[in-house]
Backbone of each chain as ProteinMPNN parsed JSONL, in Angstrom:
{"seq_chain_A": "XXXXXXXXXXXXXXXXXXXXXXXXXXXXXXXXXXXXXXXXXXXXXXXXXXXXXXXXXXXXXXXXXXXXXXXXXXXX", "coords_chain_A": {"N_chain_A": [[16.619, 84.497, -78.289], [16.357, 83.575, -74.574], [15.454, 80.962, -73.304], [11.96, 81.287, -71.505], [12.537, 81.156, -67.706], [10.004, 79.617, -65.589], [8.346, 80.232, -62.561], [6.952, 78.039, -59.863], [5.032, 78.979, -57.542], [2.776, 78.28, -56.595], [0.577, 77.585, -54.074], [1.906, 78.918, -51.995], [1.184, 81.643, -50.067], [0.479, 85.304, -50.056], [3.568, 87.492, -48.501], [4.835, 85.525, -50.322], [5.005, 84.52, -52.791], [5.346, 86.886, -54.41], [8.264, 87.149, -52.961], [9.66, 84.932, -54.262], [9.986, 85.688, -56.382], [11.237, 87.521, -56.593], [13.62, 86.522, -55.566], [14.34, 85.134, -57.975], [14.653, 86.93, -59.998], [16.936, 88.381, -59.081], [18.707, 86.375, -59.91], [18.369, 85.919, -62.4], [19.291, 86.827, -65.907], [19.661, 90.345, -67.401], [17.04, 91.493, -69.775], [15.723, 88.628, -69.857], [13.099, 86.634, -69.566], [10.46, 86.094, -66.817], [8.478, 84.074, -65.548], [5.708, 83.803, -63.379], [3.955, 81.374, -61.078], [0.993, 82.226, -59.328], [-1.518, 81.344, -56.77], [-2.287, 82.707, -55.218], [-4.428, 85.68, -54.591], [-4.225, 88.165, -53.494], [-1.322, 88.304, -54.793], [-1.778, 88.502, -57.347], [-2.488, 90.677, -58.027], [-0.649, 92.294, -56.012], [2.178, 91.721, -57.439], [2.262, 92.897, -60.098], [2.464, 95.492, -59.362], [4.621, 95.942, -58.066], [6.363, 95.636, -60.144], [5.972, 97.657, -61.93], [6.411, 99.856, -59.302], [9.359, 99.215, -59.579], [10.511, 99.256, -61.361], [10.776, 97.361, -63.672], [9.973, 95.843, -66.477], [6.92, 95.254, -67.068], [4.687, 92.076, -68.373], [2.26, 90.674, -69.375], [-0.639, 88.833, -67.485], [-2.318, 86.603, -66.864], [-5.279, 84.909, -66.286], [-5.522, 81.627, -64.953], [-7.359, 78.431, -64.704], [-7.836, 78.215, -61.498], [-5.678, 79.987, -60.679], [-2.894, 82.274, -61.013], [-1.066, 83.347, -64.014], [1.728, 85.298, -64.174], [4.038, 87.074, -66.182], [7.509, 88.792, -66.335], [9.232, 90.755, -67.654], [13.319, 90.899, -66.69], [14.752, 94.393, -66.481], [16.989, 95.476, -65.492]], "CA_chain_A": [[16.075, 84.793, -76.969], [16.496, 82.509, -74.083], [14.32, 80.577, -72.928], [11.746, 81.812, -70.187], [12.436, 80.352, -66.572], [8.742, 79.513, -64.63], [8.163, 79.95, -60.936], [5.88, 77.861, -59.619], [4.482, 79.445, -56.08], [1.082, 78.275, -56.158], [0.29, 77.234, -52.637], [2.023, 79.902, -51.464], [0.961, 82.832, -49.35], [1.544, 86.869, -49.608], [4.12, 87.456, -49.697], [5.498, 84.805, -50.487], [5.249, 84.221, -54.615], [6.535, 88.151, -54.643], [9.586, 86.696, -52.848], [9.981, 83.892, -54.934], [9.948, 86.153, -57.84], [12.452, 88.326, -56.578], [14.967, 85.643, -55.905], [14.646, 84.512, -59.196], [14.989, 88.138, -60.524], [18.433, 88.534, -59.012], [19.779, 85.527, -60.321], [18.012, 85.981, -64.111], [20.247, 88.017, -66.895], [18.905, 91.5, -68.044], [16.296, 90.933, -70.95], [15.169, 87.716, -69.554], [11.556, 86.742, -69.08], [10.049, 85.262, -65.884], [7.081, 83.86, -65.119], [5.722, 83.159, -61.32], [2.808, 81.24, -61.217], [0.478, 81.786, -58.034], [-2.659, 80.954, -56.246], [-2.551, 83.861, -54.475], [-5.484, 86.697, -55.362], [-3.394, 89.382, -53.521], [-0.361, 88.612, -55.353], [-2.122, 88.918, -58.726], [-2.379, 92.533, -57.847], [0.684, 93.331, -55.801], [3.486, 91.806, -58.331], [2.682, 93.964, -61.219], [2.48, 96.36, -58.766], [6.114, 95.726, -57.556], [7.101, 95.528, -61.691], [6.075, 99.064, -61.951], [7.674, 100.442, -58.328], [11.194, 98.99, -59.166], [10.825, 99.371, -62.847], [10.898, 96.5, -64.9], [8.895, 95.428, -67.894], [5.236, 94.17, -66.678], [4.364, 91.732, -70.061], [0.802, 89.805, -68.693], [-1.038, 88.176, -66.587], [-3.241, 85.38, -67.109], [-5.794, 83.832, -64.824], [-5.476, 79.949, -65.804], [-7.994, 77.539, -63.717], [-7.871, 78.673, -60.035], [-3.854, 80.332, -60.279], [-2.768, 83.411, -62.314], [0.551, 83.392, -64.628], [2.282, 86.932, -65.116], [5.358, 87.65, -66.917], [7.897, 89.755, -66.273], [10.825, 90.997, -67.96], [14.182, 92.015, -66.407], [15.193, 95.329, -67.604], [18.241, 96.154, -64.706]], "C_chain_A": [[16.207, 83.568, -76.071], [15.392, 81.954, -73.464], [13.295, 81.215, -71.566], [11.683, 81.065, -68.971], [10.601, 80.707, -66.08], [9.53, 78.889, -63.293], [7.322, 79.357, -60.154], [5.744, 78.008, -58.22], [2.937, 79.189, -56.16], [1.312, 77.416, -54.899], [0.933, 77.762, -51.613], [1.919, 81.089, -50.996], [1.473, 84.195, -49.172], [2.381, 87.047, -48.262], [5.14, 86.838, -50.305], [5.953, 84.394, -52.706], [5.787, 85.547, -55.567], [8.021, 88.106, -54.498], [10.492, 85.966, -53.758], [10.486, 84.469, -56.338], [10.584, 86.663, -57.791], [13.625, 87.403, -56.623], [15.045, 85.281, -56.853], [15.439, 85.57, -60.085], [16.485, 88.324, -60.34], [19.154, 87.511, -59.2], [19.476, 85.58, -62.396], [18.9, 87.101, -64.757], [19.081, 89.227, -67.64], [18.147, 90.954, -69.645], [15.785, 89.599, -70.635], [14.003, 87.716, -69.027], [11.209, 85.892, -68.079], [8.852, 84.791, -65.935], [6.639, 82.74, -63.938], [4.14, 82.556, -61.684], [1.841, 81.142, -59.468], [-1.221, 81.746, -57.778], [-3.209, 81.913, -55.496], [-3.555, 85.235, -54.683], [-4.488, 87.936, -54.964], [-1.894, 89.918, -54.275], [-0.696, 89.221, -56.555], [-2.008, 90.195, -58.937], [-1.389, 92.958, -57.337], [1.619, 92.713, -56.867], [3.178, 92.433, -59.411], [2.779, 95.21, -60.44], [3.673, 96.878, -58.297], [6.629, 95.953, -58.499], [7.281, 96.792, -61.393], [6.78, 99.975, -60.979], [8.882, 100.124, -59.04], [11.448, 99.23, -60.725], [11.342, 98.442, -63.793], [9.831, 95.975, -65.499], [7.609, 94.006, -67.435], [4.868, 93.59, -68.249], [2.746, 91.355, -69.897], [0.442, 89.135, -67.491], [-2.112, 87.558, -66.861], [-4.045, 84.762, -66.308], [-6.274, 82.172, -65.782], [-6.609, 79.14, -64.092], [-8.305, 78.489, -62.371], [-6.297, 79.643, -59.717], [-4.053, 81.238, -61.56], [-1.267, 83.17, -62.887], [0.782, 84.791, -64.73], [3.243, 86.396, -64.74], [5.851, 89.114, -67.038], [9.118, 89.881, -66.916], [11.983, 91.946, -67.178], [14.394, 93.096, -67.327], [16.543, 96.307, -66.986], [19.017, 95.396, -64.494]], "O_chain_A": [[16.188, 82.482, -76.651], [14.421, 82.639, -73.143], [13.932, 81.625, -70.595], [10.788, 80.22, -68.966], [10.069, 81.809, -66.214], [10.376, 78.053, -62.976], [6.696, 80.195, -59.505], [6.337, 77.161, -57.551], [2.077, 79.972, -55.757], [2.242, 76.613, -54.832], [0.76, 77.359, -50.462], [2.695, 81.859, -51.562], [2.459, 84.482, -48.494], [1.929, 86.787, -47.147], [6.148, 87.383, -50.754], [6.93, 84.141, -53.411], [6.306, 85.564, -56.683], [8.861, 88.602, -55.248], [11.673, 86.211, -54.002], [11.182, 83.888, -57.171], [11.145, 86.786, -58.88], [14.479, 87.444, -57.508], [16.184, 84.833, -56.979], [16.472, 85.343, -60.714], [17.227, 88.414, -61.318], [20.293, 87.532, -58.734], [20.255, 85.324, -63.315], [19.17, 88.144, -64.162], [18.018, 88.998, -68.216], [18.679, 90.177, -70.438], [15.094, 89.339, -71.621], [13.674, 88.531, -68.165], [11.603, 84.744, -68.285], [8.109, 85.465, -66.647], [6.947, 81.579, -63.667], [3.324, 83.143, -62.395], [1.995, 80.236, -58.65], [-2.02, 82.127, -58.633], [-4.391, 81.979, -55.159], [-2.782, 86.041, -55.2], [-3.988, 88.637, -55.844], [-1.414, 91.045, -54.395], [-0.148, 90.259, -56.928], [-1.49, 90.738, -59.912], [-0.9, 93.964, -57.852], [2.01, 93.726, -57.448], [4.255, 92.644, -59.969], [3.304, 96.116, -61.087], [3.833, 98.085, -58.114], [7.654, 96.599, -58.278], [8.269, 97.24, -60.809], [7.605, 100.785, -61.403], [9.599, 101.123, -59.071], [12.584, 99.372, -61.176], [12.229, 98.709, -64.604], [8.798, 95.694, -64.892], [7.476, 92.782, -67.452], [4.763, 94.363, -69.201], [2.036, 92.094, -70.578], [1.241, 88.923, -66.579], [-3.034, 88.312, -67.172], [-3.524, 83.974, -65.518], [-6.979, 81.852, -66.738], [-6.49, 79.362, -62.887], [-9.06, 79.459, -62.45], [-5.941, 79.898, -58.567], [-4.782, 81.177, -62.55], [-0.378, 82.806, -62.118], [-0.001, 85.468, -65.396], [3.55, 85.687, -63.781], [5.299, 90.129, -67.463], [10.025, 89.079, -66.69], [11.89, 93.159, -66.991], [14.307, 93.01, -68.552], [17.032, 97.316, -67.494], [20.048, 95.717, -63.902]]}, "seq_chain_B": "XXXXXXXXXXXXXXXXXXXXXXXXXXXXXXXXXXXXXXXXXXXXXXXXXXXXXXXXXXXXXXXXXXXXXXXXXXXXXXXXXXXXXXXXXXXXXXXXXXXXXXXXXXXXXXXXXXXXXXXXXXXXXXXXXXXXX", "coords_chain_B": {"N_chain_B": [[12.253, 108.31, -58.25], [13.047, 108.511, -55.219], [12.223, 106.974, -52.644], [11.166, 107.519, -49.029], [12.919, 106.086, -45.898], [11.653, 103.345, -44.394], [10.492, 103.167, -41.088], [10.303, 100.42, -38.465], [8.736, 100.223, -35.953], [8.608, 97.545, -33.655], [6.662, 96.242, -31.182], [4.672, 94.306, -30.241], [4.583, 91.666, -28.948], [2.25, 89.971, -30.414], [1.219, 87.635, -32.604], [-0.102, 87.869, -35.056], [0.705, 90.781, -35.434], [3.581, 91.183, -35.29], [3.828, 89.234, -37.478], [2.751, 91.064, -39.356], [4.379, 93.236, -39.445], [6.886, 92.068, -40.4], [5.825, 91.504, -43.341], [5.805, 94.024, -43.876], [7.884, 94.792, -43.827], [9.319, 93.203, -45.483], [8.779, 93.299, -47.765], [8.675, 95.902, -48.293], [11.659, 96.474, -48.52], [12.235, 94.826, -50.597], [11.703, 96.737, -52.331], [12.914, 98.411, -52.969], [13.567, 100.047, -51.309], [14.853, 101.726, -48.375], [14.813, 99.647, -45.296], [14.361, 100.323, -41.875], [14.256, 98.153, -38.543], [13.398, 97.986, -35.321], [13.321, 96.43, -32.808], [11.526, 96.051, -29.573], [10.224, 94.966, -26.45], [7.44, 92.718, -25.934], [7.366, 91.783, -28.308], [10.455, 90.775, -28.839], [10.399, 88.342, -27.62], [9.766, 86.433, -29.764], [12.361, 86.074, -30.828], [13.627, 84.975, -29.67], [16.587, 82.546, -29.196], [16.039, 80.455, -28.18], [13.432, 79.284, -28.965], [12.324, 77.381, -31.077], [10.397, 76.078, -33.272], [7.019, 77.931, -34.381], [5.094, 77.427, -32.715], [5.891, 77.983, -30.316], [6.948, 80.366, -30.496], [5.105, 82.252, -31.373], [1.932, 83.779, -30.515], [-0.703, 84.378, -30.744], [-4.672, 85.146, -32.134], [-7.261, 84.425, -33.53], [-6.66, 84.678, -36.325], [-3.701, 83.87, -36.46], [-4.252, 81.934, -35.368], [-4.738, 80.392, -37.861], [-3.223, 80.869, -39.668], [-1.16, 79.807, -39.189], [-1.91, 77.132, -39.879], [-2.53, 77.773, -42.295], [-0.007, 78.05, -43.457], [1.358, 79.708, -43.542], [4.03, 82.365, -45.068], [6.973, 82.049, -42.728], [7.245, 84.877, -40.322], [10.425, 85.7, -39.475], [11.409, 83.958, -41.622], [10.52, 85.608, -43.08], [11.613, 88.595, -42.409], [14.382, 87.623, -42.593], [14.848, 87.054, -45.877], [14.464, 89.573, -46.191], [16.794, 90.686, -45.321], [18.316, 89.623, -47.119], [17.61, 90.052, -49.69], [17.476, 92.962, -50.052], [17.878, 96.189, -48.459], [17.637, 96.069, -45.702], [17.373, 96.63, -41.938], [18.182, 95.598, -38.823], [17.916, 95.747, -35.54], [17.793, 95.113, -31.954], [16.008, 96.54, -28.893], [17.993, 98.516, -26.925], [17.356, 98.214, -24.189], [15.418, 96.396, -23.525], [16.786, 94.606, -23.976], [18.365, 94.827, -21.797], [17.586, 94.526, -19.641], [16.715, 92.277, -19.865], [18.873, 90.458, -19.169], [20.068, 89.725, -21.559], [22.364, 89.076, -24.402], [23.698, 89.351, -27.674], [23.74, 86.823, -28.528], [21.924, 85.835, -27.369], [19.508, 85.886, -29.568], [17.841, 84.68, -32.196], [20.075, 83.763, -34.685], [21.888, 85.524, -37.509], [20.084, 87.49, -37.928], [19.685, 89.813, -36.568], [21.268, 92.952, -36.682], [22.51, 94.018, -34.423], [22.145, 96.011, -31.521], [20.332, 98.891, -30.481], [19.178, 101.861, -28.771], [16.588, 103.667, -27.949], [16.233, 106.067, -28.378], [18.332, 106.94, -30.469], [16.679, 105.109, -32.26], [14.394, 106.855, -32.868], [15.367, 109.336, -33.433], [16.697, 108.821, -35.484], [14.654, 108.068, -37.16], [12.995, 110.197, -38.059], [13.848, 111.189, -40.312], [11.85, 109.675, -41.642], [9.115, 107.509, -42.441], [7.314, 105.903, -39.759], [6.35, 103.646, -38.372], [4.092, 101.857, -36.088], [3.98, 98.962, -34.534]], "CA_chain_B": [[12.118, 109.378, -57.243], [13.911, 107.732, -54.075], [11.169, 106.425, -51.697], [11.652, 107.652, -47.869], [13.025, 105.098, -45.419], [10.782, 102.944, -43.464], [11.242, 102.57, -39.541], [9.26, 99.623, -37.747], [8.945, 99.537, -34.487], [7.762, 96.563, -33.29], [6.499, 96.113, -29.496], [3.522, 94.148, -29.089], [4.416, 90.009, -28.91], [1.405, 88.99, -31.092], [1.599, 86.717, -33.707], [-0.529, 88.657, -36.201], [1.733, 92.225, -35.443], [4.894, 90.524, -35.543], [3.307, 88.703, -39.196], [2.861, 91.972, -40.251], [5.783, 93.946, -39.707], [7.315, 91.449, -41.439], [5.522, 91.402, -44.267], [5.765, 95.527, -44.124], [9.708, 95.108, -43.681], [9.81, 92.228, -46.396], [8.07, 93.69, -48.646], [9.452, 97.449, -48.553], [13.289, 96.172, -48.844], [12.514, 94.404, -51.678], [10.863, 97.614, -53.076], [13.993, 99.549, -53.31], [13.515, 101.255, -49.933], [15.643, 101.245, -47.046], [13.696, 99.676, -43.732], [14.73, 99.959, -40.112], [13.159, 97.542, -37.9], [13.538, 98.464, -34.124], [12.385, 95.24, -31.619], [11.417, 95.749, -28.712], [8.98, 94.647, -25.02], [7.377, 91.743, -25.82], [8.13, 91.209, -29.514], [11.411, 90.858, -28.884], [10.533, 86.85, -27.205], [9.699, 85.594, -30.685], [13.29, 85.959, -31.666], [14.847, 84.071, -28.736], [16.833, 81.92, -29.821], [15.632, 78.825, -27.685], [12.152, 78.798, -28.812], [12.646, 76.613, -32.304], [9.053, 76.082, -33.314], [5.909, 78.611, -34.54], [3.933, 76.994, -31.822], [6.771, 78.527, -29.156], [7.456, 81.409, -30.977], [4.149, 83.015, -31.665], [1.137, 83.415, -29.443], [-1.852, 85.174, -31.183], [-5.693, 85.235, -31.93], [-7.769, 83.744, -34.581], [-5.649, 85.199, -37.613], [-2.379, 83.044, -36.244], [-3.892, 79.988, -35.868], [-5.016, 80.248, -39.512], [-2.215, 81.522, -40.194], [-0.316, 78.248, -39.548], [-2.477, 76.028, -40.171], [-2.012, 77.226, -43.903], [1.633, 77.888, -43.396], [1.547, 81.276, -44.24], [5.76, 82.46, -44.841], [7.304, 82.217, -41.246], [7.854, 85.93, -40.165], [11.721, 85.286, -39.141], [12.063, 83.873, -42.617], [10.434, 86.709, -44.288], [12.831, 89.346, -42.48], [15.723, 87.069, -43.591], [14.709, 87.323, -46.759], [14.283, 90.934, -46.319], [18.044, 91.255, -45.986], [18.932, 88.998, -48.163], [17.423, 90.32, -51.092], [17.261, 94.262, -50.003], [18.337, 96.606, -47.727], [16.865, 95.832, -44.392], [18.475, 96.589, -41.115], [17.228, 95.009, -37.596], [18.199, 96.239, -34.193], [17.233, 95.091, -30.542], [16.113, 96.94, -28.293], [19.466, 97.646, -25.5], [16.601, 98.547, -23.058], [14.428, 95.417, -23.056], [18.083, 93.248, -23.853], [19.453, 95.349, -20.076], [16.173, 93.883, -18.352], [16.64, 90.475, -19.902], [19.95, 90.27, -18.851], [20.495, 88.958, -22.795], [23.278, 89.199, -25.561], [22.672, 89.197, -28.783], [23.671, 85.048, -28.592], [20.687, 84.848, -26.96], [18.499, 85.724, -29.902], [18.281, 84.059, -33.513], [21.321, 83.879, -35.726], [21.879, 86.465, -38.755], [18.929, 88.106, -38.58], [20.253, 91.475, -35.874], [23.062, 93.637, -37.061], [22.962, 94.793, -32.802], [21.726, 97.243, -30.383], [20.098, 100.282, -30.553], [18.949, 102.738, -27.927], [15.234, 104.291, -28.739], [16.465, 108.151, -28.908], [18.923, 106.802, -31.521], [16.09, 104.792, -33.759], [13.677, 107.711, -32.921], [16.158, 110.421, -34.282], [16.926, 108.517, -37.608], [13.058, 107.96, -37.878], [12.458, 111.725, -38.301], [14.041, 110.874, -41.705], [11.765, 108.225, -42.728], [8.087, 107.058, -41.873], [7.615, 105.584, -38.848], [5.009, 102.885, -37.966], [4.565, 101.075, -34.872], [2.811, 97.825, -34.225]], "C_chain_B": [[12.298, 107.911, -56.059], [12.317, 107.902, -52.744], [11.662, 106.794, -50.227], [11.954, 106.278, -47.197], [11.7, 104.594, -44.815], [11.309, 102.325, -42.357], [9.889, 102.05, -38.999], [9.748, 99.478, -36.556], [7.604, 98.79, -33.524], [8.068, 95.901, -32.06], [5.9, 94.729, -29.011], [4.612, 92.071, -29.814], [3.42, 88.984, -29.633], [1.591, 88.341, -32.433], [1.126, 87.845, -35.117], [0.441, 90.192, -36.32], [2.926, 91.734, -35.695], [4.914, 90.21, -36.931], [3.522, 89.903, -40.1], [3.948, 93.269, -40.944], [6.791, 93.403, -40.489], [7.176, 91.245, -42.89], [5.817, 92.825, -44.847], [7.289, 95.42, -44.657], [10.175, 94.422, -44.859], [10.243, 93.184, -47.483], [8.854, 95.545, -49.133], [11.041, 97.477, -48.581], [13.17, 95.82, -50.355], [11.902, 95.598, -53.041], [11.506, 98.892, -53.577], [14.051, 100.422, -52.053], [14.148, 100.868, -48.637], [14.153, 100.915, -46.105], [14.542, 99.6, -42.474], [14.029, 99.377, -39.369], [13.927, 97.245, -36.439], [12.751, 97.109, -33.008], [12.964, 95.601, -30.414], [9.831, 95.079, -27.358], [8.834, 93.203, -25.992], [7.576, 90.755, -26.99], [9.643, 90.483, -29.518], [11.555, 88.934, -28.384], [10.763, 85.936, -28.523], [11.074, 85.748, -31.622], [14.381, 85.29, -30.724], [15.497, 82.044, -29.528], [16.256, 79.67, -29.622], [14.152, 78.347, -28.402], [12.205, 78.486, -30.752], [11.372, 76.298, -33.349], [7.856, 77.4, -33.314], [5.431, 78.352, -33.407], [4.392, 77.752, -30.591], [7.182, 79.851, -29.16], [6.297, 82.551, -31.035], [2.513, 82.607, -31.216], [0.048, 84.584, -30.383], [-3.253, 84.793, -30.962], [-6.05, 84.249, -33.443], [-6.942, 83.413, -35.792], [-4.218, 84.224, -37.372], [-2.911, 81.651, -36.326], [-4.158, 79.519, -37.051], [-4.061, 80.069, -40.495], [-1.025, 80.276, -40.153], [-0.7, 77.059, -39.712], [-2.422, 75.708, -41.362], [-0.862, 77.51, -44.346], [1.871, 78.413, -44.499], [3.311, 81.628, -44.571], [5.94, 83.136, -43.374], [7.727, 83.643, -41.753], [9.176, 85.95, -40.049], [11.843, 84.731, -40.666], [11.928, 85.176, -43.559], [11.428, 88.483, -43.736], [14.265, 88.747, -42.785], [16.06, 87.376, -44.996], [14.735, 88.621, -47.207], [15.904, 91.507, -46.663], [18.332, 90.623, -46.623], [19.058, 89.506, -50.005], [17.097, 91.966, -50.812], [18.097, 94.966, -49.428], [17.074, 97.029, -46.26], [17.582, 95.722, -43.074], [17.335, 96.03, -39.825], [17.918, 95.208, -36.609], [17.042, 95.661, -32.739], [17.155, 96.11, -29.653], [16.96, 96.915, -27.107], [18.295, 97.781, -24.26], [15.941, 97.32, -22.198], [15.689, 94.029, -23.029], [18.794, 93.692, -22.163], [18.424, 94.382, -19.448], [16.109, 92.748, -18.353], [17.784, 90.074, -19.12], [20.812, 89.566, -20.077], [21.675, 90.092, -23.529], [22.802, 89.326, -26.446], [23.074, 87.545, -29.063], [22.462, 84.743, -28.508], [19.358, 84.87, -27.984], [18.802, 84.942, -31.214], [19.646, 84.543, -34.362], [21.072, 84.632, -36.804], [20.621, 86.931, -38.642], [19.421, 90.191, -37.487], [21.29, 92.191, -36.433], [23.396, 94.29, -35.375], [21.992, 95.424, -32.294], [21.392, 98.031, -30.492], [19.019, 101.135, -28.944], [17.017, 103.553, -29.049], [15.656, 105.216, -29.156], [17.535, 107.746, -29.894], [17.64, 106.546, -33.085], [15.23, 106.266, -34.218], [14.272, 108.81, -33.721], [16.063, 109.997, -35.936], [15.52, 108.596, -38.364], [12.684, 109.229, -38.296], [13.077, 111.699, -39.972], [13.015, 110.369, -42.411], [10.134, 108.34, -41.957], [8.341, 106.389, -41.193], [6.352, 104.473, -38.772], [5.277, 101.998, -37.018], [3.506, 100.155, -34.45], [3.525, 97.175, -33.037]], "O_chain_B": [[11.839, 106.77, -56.105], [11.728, 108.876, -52.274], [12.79, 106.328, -50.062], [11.417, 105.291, -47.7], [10.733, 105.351, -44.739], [12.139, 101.417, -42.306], [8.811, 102.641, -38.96], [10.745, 98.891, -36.134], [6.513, 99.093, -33.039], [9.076, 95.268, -31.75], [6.225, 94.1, -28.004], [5.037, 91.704, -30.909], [3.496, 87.755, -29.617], [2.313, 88.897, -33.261], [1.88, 88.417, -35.905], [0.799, 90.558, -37.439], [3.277, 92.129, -36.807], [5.774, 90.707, -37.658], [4.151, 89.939, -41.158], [4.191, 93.839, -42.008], [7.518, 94.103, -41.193], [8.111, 90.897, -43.612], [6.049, 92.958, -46.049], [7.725, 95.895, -45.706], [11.233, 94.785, -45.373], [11.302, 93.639, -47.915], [9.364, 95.99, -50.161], [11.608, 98.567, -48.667], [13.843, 96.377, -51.222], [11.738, 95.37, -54.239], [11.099, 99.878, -54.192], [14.662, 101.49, -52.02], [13.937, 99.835, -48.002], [13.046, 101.455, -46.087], [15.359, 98.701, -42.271], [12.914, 99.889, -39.273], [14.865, 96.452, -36.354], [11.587, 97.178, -32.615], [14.146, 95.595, -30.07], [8.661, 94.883, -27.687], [9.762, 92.689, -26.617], [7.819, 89.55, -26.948], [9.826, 89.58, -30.334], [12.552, 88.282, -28.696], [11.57, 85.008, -28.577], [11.039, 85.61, -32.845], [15.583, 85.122, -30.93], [15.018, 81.02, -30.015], [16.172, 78.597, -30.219], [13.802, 77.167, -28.377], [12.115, 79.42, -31.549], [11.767, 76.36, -34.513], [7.733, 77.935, -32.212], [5.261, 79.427, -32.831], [3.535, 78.178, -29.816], [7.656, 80.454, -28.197], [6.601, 83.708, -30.746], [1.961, 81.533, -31.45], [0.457, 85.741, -30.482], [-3.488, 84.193, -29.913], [-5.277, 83.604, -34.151], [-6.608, 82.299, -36.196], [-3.707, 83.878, -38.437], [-2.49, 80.651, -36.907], [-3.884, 78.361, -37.367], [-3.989, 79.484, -41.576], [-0.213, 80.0, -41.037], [0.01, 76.053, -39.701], [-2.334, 74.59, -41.871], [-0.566, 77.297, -45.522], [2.258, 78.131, -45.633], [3.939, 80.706, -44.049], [5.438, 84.16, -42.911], [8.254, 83.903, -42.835], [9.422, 86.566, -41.086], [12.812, 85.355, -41.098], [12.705, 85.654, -44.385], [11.793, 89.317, -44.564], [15.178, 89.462, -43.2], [17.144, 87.819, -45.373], [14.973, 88.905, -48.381], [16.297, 92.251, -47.561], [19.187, 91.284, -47.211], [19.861, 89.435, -50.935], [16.211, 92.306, -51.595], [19.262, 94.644, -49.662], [16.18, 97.843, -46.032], [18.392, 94.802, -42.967], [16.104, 96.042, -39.856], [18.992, 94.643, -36.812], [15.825, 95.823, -32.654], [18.206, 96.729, -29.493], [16.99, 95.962, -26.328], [18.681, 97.23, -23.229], [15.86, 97.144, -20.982], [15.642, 92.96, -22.42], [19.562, 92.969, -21.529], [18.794, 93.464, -18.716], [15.688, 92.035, -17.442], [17.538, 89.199, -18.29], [21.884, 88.993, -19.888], [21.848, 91.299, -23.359], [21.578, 89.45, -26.498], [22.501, 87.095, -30.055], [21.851, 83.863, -29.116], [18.34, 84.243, -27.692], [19.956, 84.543, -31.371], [20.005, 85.709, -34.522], [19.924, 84.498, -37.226], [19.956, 86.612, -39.628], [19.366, 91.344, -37.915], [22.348, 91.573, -36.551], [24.411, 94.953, -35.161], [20.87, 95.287, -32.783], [22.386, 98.68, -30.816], [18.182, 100.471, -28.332], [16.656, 103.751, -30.209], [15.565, 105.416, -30.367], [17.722, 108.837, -30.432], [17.536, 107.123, -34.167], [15.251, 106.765, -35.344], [13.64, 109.2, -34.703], [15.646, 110.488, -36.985], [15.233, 108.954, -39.507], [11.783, 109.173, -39.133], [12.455, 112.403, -40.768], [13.019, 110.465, -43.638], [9.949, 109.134, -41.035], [9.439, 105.854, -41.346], [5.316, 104.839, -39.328], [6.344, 101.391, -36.929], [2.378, 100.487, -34.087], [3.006, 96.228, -32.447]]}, "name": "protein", "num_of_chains": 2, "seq": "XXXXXXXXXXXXXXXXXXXXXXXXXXXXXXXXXXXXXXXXXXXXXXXXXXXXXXXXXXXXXXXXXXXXXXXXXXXXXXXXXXXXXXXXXXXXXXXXXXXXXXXXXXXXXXXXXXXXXXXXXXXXXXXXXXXXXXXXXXXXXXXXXXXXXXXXXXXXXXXXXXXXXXXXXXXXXXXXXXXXXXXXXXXXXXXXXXXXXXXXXXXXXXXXX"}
């Protein structure tokens, strides 16, 4: 398995750490795992929210300190 | 199941409406869904190309100056981003560009694909949801 790339968007603003996560998405290879990390409370809730619309593999989400981690896997 | 289009048409010149259509337009490209985004009246200033600067660009209420103070994602970047990573189309109004006496030189770089006429966006919108800030 390859390793998982991290995004770090904390101190960034909806929707900005959704963005961040997409550009990463279209450069990551199918089966690859991401993980965005943000500060954001609304993101916490819209990017799994976005997983599920577009259809790829929601894994967790973590609230660490003051910032949440979720992981996502490509699956297109 | 294929998501209807979304058509924005965006009038008013305020910082916070402008913010949001953007965020609507970002956000719903990158969501698998076509967006149309229709500028025109007074929206249409914050895409001139002379005015280089948030501070010149966007004139709002409470919510804006907050809004850059914690340097929220510039609107203009987040429809960039919109096409960049979706399918997001952006049109000027030819109505409010006849009255300016403007081109499309005169507004920001890559972000227009051109011109549109209202009874054109209005027609296609009968396809698609429509929302208008």
């Amino acid at each position: 398995m390859s390793e998982r790339k991290t995004i770090d968007a904390r101190g960034s603003f909806c929707p900005g750490p959704l963005m961040e996560l997409i550009a990463g998405i279209k450069l990551a290879e199918v089966g690859e795992e991401l993980e965005i990390l943000s500060g954001d409370r609304g993101s916490a809730e819209d990017i799994p929210a976005w997983i599920a619309k577009v259809g790829h593999e929601y894994i967790k989400t973590d609230k660490i300190d003051d910032y949440w981690s979720i992981i996502v896997k490509k699956t297109k | 199941m294929t998501s209807l289009p979304l058509f924005i048409m965006l009038c008013s010149g305020e910082h916070e409406k402008i913010q949001m259509a953007a965020m609507m337009a970002s956000v719903g490209a990158v969501s698998d869904r076509k967006v149309h985004v229709f500028v025109s009246m007074n929206a249409i200033l914050a895409f001139e190309k002379s005015r280089t600067t948030p501070e010149s660009r966007y004139q709002g209420g409470p919510i804006s100056k907050v809004m850059q103070e914690k340097g929220v994602p510039d609107a203009l970047e987040l429809f960039s981003q919109g096409k960049m990573l979706g399918e997001l189309t952006m049109n000027a109004c030819s109505m409010v560009m006849d009255v300016n006496g403007w081109d499309m030189d005169h507004l920001v770089d890559d972000l227009f694909d051109g011109m549109e006429g209202l009874t054109s966006f209005l027609s296609d919108a009968e396809k698609g949801q429509l929302i208008t800030l």
